[in-house]
N, C-alpha and C positions, 0 to 999 in steps of 0.2 A: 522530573528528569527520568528518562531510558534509563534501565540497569545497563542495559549495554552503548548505549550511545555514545562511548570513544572507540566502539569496533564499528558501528553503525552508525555515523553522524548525520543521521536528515535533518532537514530541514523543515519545519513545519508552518506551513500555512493555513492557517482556522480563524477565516474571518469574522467578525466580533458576531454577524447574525447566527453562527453557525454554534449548536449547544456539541459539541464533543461527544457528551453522555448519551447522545438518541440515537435513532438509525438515520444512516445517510448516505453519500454519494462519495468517495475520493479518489483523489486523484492521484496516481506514485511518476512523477517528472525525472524520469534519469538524463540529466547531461550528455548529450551526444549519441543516446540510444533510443530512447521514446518517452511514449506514458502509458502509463497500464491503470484502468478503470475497476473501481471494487465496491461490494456495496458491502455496508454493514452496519449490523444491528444497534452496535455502540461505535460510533467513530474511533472512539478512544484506544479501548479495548483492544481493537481490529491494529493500531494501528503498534500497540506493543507485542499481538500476537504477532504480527509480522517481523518485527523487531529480531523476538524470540527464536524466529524459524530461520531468519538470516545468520544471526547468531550462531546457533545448532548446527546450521552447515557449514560454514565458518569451519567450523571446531573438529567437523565429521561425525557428528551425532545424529541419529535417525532422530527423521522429524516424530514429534510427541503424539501425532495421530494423522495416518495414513500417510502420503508421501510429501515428497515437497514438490512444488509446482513449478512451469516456468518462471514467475514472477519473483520466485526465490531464489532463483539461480541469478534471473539478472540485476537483481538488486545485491547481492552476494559478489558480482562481477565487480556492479562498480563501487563498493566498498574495498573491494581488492584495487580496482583502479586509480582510488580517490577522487571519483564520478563525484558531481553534485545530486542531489536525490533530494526532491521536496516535494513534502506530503500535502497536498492540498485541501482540503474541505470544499468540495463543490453546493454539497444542498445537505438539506435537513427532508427527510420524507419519512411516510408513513412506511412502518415495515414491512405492510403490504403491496406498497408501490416499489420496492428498493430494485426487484428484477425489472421492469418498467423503463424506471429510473436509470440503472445500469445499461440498458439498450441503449437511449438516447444518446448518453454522454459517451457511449463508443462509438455509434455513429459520427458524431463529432470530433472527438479525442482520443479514443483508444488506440493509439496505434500497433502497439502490443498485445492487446487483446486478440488479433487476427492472426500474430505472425509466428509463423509456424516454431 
């Protein structure tokens, strides 16, 4: 369980191929806004750091290193909204592939990755 996940309630989708613990591909679905594509080293990880920075802004706390991104803003939106937001698990890749990796799936899916 999210330490914060009654302020941040995603939804998580990690299909059984998919190890959590390795680098990989995912995917953030906000309801009636887009998807935004992220790579990272541990899925997991990745996806309570995100958690964590939603959170922070939430609250008005500066993010715990460097700034916070668009992604945290819109994910923060529709947590204020009561957006649906579901975390997907696209792929499992080598962490040398993960920028690679990330190209493809915004080509296809990212719609947020582009907008301004």
């Amino acid at each position: 369980m999210l330490p914060h996940a009654d302020d941040v309630p995603w939804h998580l989708d990690m299909p059984d191929a998919i190890d959590p613990l390795k680098p990989g591909i995912l995917e953030w679905r906000i309801e009636g806004i887009g998807s935004y594509i992220v790579r990272a080293t541990s899925m997991s990880r990745s996806v309570a750091q995100y958690e964590e920075s939603v959170w922070r802004l939430g609250q008005g706390l500066s993010h715990r290193v460097g700034a916070y991104r668009e992604i945290h803003r819109r994910l923060r939106q529709a947590a204020d909204e009561g957006r649906r937001v579901t975390v997907v698990g696209l792929e499992n890749c080598a962490a040398v592939d993960l920028a690679a990796r990330k190209r493809y799936w915004v080509a296809q899916r990212g719609t947020l990755n582009t907008a301004a």
